[in-house]
N, C-alpha and C positions, 0 to 999 in steps of 0.2 A: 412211639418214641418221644413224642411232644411231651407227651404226659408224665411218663418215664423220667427227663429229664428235668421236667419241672419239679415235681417231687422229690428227685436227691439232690437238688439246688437246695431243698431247704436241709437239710442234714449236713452241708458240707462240701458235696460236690462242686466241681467247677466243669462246662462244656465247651466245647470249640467245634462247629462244625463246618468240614469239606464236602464241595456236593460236586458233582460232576458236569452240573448245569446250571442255569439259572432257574427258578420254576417258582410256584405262586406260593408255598408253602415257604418258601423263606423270611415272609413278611412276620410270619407266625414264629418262627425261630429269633428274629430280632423283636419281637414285644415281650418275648418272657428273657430276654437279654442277655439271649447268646449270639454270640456274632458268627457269622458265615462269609466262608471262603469258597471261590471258584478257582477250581483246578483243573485242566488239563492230563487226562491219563496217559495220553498217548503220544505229549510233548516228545521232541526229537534232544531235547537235553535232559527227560526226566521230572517227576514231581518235585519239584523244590521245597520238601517241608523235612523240617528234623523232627521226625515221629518222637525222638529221643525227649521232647520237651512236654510230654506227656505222659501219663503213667499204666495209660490203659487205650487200647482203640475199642468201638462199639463202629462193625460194620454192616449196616440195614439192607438187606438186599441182594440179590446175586450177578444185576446190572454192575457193582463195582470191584468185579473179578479184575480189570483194571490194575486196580490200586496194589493187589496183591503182587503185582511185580517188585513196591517196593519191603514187601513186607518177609518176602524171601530169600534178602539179602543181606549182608553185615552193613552198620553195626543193629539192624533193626528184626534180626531174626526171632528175638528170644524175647521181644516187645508183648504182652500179653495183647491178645486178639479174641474178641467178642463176636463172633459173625451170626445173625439172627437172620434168618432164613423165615416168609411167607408163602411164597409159590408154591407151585405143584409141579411146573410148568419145565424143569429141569429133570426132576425125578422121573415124566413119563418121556422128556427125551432120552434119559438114558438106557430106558428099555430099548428104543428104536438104532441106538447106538450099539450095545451087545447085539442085536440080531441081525444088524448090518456091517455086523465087523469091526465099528471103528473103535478098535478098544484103545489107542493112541488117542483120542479127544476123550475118551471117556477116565485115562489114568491121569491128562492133562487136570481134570476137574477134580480127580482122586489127590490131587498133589495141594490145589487148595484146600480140600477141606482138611486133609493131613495138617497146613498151616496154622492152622484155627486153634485156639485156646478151646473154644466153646464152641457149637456149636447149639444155638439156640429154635426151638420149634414153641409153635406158640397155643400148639394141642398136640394128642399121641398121635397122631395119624400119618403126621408127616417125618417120622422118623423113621416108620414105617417102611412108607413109599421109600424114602431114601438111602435106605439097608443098604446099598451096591456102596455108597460113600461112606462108610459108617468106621471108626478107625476107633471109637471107642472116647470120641470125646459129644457125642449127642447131648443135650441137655434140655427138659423142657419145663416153660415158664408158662401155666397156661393162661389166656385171657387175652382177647385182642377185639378190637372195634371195628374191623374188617365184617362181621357180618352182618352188623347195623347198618355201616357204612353201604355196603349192597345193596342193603334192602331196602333204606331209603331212595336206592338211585332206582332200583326199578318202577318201586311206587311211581318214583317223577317222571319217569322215561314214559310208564303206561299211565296215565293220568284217566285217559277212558275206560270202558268197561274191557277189559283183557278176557272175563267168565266168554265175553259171544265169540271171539276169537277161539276160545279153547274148545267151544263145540257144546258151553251149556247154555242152558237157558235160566234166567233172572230168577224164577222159582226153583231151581233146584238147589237143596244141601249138597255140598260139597264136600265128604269128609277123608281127610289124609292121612295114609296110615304110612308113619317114617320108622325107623330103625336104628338100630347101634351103625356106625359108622366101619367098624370093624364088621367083617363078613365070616360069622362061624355057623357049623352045621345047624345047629339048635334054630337058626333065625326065623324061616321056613316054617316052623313050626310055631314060635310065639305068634305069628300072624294070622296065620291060621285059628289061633286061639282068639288073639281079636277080633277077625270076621265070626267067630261061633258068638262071641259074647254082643256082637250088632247085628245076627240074625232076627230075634228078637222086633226090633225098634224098625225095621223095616212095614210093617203095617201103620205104622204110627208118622208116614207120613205120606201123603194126595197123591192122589193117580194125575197124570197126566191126560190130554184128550186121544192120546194112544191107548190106553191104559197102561201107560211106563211109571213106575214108579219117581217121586221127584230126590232120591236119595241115589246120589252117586257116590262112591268112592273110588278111592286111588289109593294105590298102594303104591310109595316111592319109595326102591329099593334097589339094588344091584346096577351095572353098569348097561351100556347098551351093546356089550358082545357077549352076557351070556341069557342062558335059557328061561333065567326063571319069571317072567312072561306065562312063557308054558305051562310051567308048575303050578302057578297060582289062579291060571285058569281056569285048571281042572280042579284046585281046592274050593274054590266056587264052585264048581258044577256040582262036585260032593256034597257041599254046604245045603244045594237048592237053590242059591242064589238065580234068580231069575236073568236072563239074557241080557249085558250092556249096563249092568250095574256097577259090577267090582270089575278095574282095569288096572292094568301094572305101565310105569312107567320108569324109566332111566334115572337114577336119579344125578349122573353127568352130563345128563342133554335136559330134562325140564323141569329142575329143582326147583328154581324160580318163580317160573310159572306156575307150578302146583301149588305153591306153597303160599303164592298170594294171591291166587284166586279159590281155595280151599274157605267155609265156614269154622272148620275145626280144624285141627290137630291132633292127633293119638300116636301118642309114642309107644310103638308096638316092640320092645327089647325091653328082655331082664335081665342084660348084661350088667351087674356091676363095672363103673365103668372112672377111672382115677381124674377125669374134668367132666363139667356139666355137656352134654352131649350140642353137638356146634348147629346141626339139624334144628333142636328142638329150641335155640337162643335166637335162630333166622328166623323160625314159624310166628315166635312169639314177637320182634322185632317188626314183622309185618301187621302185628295187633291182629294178633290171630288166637281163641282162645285153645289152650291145651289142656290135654289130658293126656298123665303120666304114670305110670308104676309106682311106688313109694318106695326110690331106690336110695342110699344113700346122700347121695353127690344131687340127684335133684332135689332131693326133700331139705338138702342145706341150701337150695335159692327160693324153692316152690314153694308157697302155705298157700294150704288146702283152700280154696274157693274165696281165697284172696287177691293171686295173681296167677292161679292155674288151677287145676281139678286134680287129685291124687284117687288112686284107688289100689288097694292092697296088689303086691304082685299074687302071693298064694292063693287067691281068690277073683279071677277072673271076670268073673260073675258080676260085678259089683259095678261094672262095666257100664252095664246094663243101666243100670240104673241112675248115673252119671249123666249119661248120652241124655235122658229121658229130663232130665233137669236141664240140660245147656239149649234144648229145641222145647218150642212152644208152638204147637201146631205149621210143624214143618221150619221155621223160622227160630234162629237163634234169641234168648229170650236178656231180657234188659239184663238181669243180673251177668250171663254168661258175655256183651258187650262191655259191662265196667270192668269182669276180671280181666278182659284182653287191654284194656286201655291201659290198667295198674301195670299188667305182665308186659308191655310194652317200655313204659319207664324203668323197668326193671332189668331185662334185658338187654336196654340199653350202654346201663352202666353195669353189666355182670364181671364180675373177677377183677373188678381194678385193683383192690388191694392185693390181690393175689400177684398181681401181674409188678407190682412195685413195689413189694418186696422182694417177690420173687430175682427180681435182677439189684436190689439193694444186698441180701443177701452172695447173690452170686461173687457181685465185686468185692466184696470184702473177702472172698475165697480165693479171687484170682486175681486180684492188684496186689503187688507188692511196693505197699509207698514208703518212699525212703523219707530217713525221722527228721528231716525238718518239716514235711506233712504233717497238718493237723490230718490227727482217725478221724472218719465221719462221724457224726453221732449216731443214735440207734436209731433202726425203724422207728420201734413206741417211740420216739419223740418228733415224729413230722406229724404237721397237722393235719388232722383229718380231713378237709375239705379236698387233700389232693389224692387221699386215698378211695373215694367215693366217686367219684364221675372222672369219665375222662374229661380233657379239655373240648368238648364239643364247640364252646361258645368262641375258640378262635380262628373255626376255622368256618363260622358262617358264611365270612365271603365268598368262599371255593365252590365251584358248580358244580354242582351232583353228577355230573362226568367224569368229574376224578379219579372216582375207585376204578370204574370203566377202563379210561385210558391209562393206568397203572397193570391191569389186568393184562389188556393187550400187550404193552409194552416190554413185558419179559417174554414174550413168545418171540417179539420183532428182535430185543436185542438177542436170543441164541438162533434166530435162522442169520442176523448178522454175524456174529460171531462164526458161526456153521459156514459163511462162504468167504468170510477171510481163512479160515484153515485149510480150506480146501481148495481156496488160491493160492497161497504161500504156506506149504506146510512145513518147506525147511525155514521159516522165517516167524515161527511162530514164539508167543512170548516164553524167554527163557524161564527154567525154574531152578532149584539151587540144588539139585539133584546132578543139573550139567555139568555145575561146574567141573569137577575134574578132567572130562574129557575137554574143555574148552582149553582148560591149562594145559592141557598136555601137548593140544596141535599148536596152542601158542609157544608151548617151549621147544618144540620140533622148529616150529617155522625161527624163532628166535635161533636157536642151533646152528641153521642152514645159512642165517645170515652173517653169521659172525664165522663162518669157514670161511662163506665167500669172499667177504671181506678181508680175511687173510690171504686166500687165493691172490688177489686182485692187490695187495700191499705187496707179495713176496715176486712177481710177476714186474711190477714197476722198480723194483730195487735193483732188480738183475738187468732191465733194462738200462736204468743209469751204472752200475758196473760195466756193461760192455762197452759204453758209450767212454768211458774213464781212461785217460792213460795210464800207464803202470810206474810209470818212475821209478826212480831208486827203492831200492831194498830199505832203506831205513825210513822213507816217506810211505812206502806201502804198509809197514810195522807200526811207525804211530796213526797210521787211518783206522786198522784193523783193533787198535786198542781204544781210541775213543769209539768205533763202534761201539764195540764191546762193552764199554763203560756205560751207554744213552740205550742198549736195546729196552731197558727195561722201561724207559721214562717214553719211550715211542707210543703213542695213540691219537684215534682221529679227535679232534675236537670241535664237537659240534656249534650253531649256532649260537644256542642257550649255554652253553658253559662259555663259549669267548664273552657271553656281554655280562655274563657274571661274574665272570673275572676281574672286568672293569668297575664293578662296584663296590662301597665299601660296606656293605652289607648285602644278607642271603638269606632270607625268611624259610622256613619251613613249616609246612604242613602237615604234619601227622592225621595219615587217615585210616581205615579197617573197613575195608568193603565196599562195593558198590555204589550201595545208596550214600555213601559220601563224594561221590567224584562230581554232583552238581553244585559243591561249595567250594571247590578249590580252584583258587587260580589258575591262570595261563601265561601268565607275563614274567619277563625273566625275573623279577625280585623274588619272587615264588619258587619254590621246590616240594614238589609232594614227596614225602617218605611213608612209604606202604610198610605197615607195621606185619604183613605177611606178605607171603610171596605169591598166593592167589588173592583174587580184589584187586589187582595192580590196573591202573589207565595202561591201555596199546597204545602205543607210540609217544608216550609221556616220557620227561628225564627222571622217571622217580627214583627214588632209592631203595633198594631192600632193604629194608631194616635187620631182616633175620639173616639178612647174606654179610652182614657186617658184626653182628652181635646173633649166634646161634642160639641163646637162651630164649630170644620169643620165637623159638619154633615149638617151646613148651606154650601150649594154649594157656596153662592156668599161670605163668609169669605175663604171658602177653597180655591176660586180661587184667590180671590185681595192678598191672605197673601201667597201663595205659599209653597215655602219651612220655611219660616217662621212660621206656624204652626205647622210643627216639631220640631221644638226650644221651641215653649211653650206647644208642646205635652210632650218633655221628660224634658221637665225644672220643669213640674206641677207633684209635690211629685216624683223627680229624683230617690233620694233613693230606690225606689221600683224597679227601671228600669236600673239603672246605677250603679254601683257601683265601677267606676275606677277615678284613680286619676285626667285624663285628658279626654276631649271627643273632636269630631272633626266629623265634614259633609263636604260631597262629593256631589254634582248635580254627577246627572247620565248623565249630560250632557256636563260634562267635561270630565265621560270615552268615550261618542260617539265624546268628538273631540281630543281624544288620548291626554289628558290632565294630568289623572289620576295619581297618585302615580303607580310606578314601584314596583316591588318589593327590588331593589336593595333603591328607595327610603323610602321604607317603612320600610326598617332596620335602616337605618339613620336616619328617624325620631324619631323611638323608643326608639333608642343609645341615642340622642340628651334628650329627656325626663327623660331616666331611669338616664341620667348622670347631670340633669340639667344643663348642659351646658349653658342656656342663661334664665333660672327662669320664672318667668311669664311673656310667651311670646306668641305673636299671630301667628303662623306658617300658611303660605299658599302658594299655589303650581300652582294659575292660577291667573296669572299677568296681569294688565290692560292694558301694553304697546302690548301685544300679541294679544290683544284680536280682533278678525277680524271688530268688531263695530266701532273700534277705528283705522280705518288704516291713521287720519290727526293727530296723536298723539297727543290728546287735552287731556291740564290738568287736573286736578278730577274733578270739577266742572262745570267746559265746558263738560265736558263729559257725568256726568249727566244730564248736559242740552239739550245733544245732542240726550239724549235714553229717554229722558221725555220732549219731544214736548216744549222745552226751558224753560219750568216753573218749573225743579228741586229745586232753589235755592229760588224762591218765594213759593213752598209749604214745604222747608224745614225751609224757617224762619217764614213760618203761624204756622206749628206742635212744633215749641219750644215756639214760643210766649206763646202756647195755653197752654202746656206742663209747664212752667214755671210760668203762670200767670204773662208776661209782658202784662202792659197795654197798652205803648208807640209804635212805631212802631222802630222794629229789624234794625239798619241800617247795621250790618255786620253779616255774618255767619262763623262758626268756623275755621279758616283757614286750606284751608290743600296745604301747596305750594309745589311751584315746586324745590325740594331739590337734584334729582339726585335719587330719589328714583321711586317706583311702587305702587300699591296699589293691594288691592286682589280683584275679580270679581268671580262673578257665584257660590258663598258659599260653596269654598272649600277651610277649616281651623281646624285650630284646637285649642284648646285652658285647661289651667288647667280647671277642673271643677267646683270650686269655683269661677273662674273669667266668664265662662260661665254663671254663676246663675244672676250674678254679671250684664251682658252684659242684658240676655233676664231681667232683672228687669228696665233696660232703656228702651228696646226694648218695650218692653208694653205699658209704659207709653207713647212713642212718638207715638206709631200704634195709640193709641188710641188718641190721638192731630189731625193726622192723619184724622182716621175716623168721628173725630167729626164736623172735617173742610169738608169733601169733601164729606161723607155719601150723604145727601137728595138728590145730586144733581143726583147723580152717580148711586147708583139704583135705582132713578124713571125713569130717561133717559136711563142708561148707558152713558151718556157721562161723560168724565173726562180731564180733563185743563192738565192731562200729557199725552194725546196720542191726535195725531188729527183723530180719529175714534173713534167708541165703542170700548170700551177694557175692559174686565172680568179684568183683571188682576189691573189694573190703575198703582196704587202705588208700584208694588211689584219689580219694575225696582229700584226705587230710596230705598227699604229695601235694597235691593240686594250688597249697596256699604253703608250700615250702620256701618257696624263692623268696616269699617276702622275710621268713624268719632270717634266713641266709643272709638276704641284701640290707636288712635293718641292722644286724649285728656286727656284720661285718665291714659298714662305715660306708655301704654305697650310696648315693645319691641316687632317690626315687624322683621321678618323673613322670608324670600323668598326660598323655597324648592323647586332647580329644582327637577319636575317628573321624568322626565328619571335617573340623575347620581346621584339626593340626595346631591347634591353640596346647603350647605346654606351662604343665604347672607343675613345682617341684611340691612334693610331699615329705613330710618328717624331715623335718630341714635340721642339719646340724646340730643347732643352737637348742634346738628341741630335746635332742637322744640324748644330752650331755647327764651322764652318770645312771644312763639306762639301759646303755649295750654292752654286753657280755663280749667283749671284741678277744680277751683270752682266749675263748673258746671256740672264737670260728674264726682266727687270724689263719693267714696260707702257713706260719709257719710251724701250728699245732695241729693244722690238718695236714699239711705234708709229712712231718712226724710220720704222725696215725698212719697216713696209707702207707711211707715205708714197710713201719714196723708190718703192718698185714701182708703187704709184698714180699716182706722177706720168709714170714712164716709159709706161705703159699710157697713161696719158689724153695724154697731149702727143705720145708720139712715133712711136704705133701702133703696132709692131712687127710684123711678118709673119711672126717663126720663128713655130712651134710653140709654146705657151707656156699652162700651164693656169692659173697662178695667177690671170689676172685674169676665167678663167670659173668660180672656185669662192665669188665672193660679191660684195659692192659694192667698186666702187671708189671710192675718197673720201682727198683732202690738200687742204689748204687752197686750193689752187688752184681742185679743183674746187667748196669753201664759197662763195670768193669770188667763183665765177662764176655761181652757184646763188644769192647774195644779191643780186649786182647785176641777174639774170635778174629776181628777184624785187621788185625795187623799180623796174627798168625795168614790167615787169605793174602794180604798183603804180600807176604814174602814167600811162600806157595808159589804167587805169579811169578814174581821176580825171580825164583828159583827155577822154574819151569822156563822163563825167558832166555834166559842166560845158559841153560842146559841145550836147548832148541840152535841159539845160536855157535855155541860149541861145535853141537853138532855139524851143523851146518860148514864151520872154518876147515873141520879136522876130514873133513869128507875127503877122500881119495878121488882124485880124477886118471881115467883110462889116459897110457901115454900115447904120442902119435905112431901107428903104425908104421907110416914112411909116407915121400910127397911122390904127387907126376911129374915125371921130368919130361917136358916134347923132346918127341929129335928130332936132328936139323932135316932142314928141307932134303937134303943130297939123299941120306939115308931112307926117305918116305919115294924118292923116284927110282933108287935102284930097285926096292921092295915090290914096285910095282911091274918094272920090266923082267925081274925073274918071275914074277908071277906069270904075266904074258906067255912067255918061254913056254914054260911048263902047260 
C-alpha cells in the first residue's frame, strides 16, 4: 500500500491515513508525506471523521471491520469503498462457521463485504477461497511483496543449517517439485511426468555409505487432509524409484521449509495460469534456482538461463537435460548459482507495475470527483522509478518479525471478534439492514409514551375538577369556553424548549444519518432537524423535517435540496416550531472541520443580536476564502463554476429567467464583485427571522425555476450539466452559495464571525454595492407579488402539471386570508348561535309542579290513633 500510494501521489492523488493503532509502519507513511491519524473504533460516542471530505476510502485488511460501522450508515453509505483483502485466515474460518451452524456471524461478514465497492485480492486464489462472500463485486490486482517479505523473515529466523533439522544431510541434492496453486485432476499426472523426466539423472549422482542415493526429492503439493501422499508413492514405486527418495509433503504445513532448504525448484503444472504462479516467485525469493514449462505468464518474467531455466511444456523430455546442466557432480554448478542470485532480484520486485496500475486504473472507474478536482494524470506519465521496485528501502528499519506478527494477528483478531459474539450476541455491531426493525420498536415505544402521557394529563385534570367548586351558571359557562378556546395550545414543555425560549436566537442543525450525530450539539442554542424520520437521536428535541414538509419523504427531493429542505421544513408554519427573534444553521460539517462557533463565539454573537449592534444582518462564520475547494482563490462566480462542472452561472441565469418570466435571453447575472470582501459557504448563518421567511420565499421560488429546467432530464438519467457524473445531489452545490446572492442584493449587512475569538468583520459594506445591487428584483415587495401571484394560481386553479413550488411550503394571498377570515367568523357565529340556542333551551325548560306538602297532625290526633289500636 506504501508503494501504491506513493506512486499516484505522483499523478495527482492526495492520501490521508486512519490506522487503528499506533505501529512502526507509520514512520514510513510520514517520509513519503502523508500524514496519519489514530482512531478509536469502538469509541462510545463514535469515529469522529466526515468520510464525506474525501472522495474515495482504500481499506487494507480485514482487522478494520470496525470502521465499517461507519460506513453503513447515512450520510456515508454510497461513499465509494476499496476493501483489499491479504489473509486466508477468514475465508477457512468460514468453512468452520457453515459447519458449525453459525450462519448469523458468517451473514454478519456477508453484510460487509456486500458494503464494499471493490473488493480487491492480490492473486486468483483468494477469490476462490472466499466464494461463500462473493456478491459479485471481487476484483483482482495481482502483485504483492508479501512473499519476499516471508521469505526473507524465514531465512533470518533459520540463520543455521534448517537441511539437518529436515532430516538431510549437507551432501545431499535437494530437488522440489511445486505445482499450480489451483488443484485440478490433470495435476497427478503432470508430476508424474516430471518424476519420469528425473528418473534418468538419478545415476548421475554418489551413493552414500549406505549405498542411498544423495538425490532426494519432494514433491509439495495438496493439503494435509487429503491422500495424495499415497498416490504419489505408489507413482514412484511404478517409476522404480528406489526406497526414501521421492516423498510428498503439505504444502500448508511445510512450504517454507521445503522451499528453502531445496537445491532446486521445478515447477511441475502446465496450467496456463492468468498471474506469475505465487509458489514459484517464493522458491525463487529464497535464491533458489528454477526450472519451469514455457508457459505464457512465466515466460513474460523468466528468460531462459538468465534468471531461471525454461524447457518446452510439449516435450518433457528436455527436462532431462536441464537438470543435467544446473548439477555438477552431484552439486549445483557456478552458472546455475548466478541464475538464482539474478532470479532473486527479480522476484523481488515482480508485478509492481502491474500492481500500480492495476489500482490507478481501478480508481479512476470508481471515484466519482466532483469538477473542481483536478483528473489524475495518466499512468504513462508517472515515473518509472515507482513502477519498478517496491519501496523496500523504507522500511529497512522494521524487523524481519513483522510479516510474522501480521500473520498471527488476523487469526488473534477473529478468535476475538468470535468471543465478543458469543458473549453479547444481541449487542452486536449494527448493520443498516436493521434499521427498519429498530425504527419500528422505537415508534412503538414512542406511541406508548405519548398515550401515557395523555393518560396521566387527562387523570390530573379531572382531579382538579372535583377538587373545584361549581358556582354560578354563568361562571361555569365562561370556565368551560376559555377551556375550550386554550385545549389546543395545551403541551408539556420540556427543559430545552423553556431555555430557548428565553433566547434570542436558535441555531439549527441539519443532519441525515447516523454517522452525523457525533458533530452535533447538545446545548440548548442547538436543535438538530433530522431531514428523515429514520437516523433520528433517542431521546434528542429534534425535528422532523419530513413530519413538517412531506416532500423530503421523496428520497430524490431530500437528496438534490439537502440542507435546503430544512429551511422550508421549519420556514413552513414557523410559528409552531420557532419562536425566537433570529434563527440560524450550522452543516455539521463545518463542526467535523473545526469550523464551528466556539463558545467564546457564541456569546458574541448573542451580545451582537441582543444589542443590535449592526440590525438586519446576515452573520456567518465559514468563509469562502478558507474554504479547502477554493485553494486558487477564485471569485464567487468562478467558484461556483468550479464546484458545478462550469455551468453555475448558465443554470443560474436559466432558473431567473424561468423565475421571472424573462422571455429574452439573460445577458448578465447579479453581480457579486470582487470588493476585498468573502462570501459565506456550507450554510452556516444566521439571520433575523423575519428576514429568514423573507430569504426561503425567494428560495422556493428559484428551487423550483430550478427543477423545472433540469427535472426530466435528471431523474430519468441521473445525469446533471452541474456535475460531470451521476449526482443525487445536482443542484444543491450552487443552493449552497444562494444566501449570499439574496443578502448582497437585497441591501443586507454581511458580517463575518470568526469561530474561534468572535472577532466580527462587516463584508461588502454599503458604500461598496452602490450601483451594483439589483434591489428591483429581490426587494419583499416584488417577491411578495410573485408568491401571491403562484398562491393564487395553486389555490384557485389547481393545476395538474407537475409543479413543486406549492409542495415546498404554505400557500397564502389574500384570497386565501379572506376566506380563512370569513371561515372564521362564519365558526364565530356557529358558537354564538349554538350558545344562545343551549341557553334557550335551557330558560324554556318545563319544570314537574309540586304534587302536594306533609302536613303533621296534632299530637291529640297521633294518641287517640294509638289507643284504638290498643283496643283492637
Amino acid at each position: 500500500m506504501v508503494t501504491v500510494a506513493a506512486a499516484l501521489q505522483e499523478i495527482g492523488y492526495e492520501f490521508q491515513v486512519y490506522s487503528l493503532e499506533d505501529g512502526p509502519v507509520h514512520d514510513v507513511w510520514r517520509t513519503i508525506g502523508i500524514p496519519v491519524t489514530i482512531i478509536q473504533a469502538f469509541d462510545k460516542t463514535g469515529i469522529v471523521v466526515d468520510w464525506l471530505n474525501y472522495d474515495g476510502i482504500l481499506v487494507n485488511s480485514f482487522e478494520a471491520r470496525g470502521v465499517f460501522s461507519c460506513f453503513v450508515q447515512e450520510p456515508f453509505k454510497s461513499l465509494p469503498l476499496i476493501w483489499t483483502i491479504h489473509e486466508r485466515s477468514l475465508a477457512t474460518r468460514s468453512r468452520k462457521y457453515i459447519s458449525s451452524g453459525r450462519i448469523d456471524l458468517l451473514n454478519d461478514w456477508k453484510r460487509i463485504f456486500n458494503r464494499s465497492s471493490v473488493v480487491v485480492f492480490p492473486n486468483y486464489i483468494l477469490p476462490m477461497i472466499y466464494s461463500t462472500f462473493d456478491v459479485g463485486n471481487f476484483f483482482v490486482i495481482p502483485g504483492t511483496p508479501a512473499e519476499a517479505w516471508e521469505a526473507d523473515t524465514v531465512m533470518a529466523l533459520h540463520k543455521d543449517n534448517l537441511r539437518v533439522k529436515m532430516g538431510y544431510e549437507l551432501e545431499d541434492a535437494v530437488i522440489a517439485i511445486v505445482g499450480s496453486q489451483f488443484m485440478y485432476r490433470g495435476l497427478w499426472l503432470e508430476h508424474a511426468i516430471i518424476l519420469q523426466a528425473l528418473l534418468p539423472v538419478l545415476s548421475d549422482f554418489p551413493l552414500d555409505n549406505n549405498s542411498n542415493s544423495n538425490l532426494k526429492i519432494v514433491v509439495l503439493s495438496g493439503d494435509s487432509t487429503s491422500n495424495y501422499g499415497v498416490v504419489f508413492e505408489e507413482i514412484a514405486i511404478n517409476l522404480t524409484y528406489p526406497s526414501g527418495i521421492v516423498k510428498h509433503k503439505a504444502i500448508d504445513v511445510d512450504a517454507d521449509n521445503i522451499l528453502s532448504t531445496a537445491d532446486l525448484v521445478i515447477y511441475g503444472s502446465f496450467l496456463e495460469e492468468q498471474s506469475f504462479p505465487e509458489v514459484l516467485m517464493k522458491a525463487m525469493c529464497f535464491e533458489k534456482p528454477i526450472i519451469a514449462p514455457d508457459l505464457s505468464m512465466i515466460r513474460k518474467y523468466v528468460d531462459d538461463r538468465v534468471n531461471g531455466y525454461l524447457f518446452p511444456k510439449e516435450n518433457p523430455k528436455f527436462l532431462t537435460q536441464v537438470i543435467r546442466q544446473v548439477f555438477s557432480n552431484g552439486k549445483l554448478s557456478s552458472l546455475a548459482h548466478n541464475i538464482a542470485s539474478i532470479g532473486r532480484s527479480t522476484a523481488r520486485n515482480l508485478m509492481v507495475s502491474e500492481t500500480v496500475e492495476g489500482y490507478a486504473s481501478l480508481l479512476v472507474n470508481v471515484l466519482k470527483l466532483p469538477s473542481e478536482v483536478a483528473p489524475p494524470k495518466d499512468v504513462a506519465e508517472m515515473p518509472l522509478n515507482f513502477k519498478e521496485k517496491w519501496q523496500w528501502h523504507l522500511f529497512e528499519a522494521l524487523s524481519n518479525s513483522t510479516y510474522i506478527n501480521c500473520t498471527l494477528r488476523s487469526y488473534t483478531f477473529l478468535d476475538k471478534f468470535e468471543q465478543q459474539w458469543n458473549n453479547a450476541p444481541k449487542d452486536r455491531p449494527l448493520s443498516a439492514d436493521d434499521g427498519p426493525f429498530l425504527y419500528s420498536i422505537w415508534e412503538e415505544e414512542k406511541n406508548i409514551e405519548i398515550a401515557n402521557a395523555r393518560k396521566r394529563k387527562e387523570e390530573e385534570e379531572l382531579k382538579d375538577r372535583s377538587d373545584q367548586s361549581h358556582g354560578t351558571w354563568e361562571e361555569v359557562y365562561r370556565s368551560a369556553k376559555r377551556a375550550d378556546r386554550s385545549k389546543q395550545d395545551l403541551h408539556e414543555r420540556d427543559e430545552g424548549e423553556l431555555e430557548r425560549t428565553g433566547q434570542p436566537l436558535s441555531i439549527y442543525e441539519p443532519y441525515f444519518g447516523e454517522g452525523t450525530w457525533p458533530f452535533l450539539h447538545l446545548s440548548s442554542l442547538y436543535r438538530g432537524i433530522g431531514l428523515s424520520t429514520k437516523g433520528r437521536r433517542p431521546g434528542a428535541e429534534d425535528i422532523d423535517a419530513s413530519a413538517r414538509l412531506p416532500l423530503l419523504d421523496n428520497p430524490y427531493y431530500r437528496d438534490i435540496l439537502g440542507e435546503y429542505g430544512a429551511f422550508f421544513a421549519i420556514a413552513n408554519r414557523i410559528d409552531r416550531v420557532h419562536k425566537n427573534a433570529w434563527i440560524g444553521f450550522q452543516s455539521w460539517r463545518a463542526t467535523a472541520r473545526k469550523a464551528s462557533l466556539s463558545r467564546i463565539a457564541e456569546n458574541a454573537l448573542l451580545d451582537a443580536i441582543e444589542t443590535q449592534r449592526h440590525g438586519d444582518t446576515l452573520y456567518f462564520w465559514v468563509r469562502l476564502d478558507l474554504d479547502p475547494r477554493n485553494s486558487l482563490q477564485l471569485d464567487f462566480w468562478s467558484f461556483c463554476d468550479a464546484i458545478n462542472a462550469g455551468n453555475c452561472k448558465f443554470a443560474f441565469a436559466e432558473a431567473l429567467k424561468r423565475m421571472y418570466g424573462i422571455k429574452h435571453d439573460l445577458d448578465s447575472l447579479p453581480p457579486m464583485p470582487v470588493d476585498g470582501g468573502t462570501w459565506s459557504v456550507m450554510q452556516s448563518w444566521a439571520l433575523p427571522t423575519r428576514s429568514f421567511l423573507e430569504f426561503v420565499m425567494f428560495s422556493r421560488m428559484f428551487v423550483d425555476a430550478l427543477d423545472a429546467h433540469m427535472y426530466d432530464e435528471h431523474h430519468s438519467s441521473g445525469q446533471c450539466y452541474l456535475s460531470f457524473s451521476k449526482d443525487k445531489q445536482c443542484y444543491s452545490r450552487l443552493l449552497e452559495l444562494l444566501i449570499n446572492v439574496w443578502a448582497y442584493h437585497s441591501a443586507r449587512r454581511m458580517v463575518y464571525v470568526n469561530p474561534d475569538t468572535g472577532i466580527m468583520q462587516e463584508h461588502h459594506k454599503f458604500k461598496s454595492r452602490r450601483g451594483q445591487m439589483w434591489i428591483r428584483w429581490f426587494s419583499y415587495a416584488t417577491l411578495k407579488s410573485m408568491d401571491e401571484d403562484l398562491a393564487e394560481e395553486a389555490d384557485s386553479e389547481h393545476p395538474t402539471r407537475r409543479w413543486l413550488w406549492p409542495t415546498t411550503g404554505e400557500i397564502f394571498w389574500q384570497g386565501v386570508y379572506e376566506r380563512e377570515r370569513k371561515l372564521r367568523h362564519r365558526q364565530k357565529e356557529d358558537r354564538k348561535q349554538r350558545s344562545k340556542d343551549k341557553i334557550d333551551r335551557i330558560r324554556r325548560r318545563t319544570h314537574q309542579k309540586v304534587i302536594g306538602k306533609y302536613v303533621k297532625p296534632p299530637p291529640e290526633m297521633k294518641n287517640s290513633n294509638t289507643s284504638t289500636a290498643g283496643l283492637n
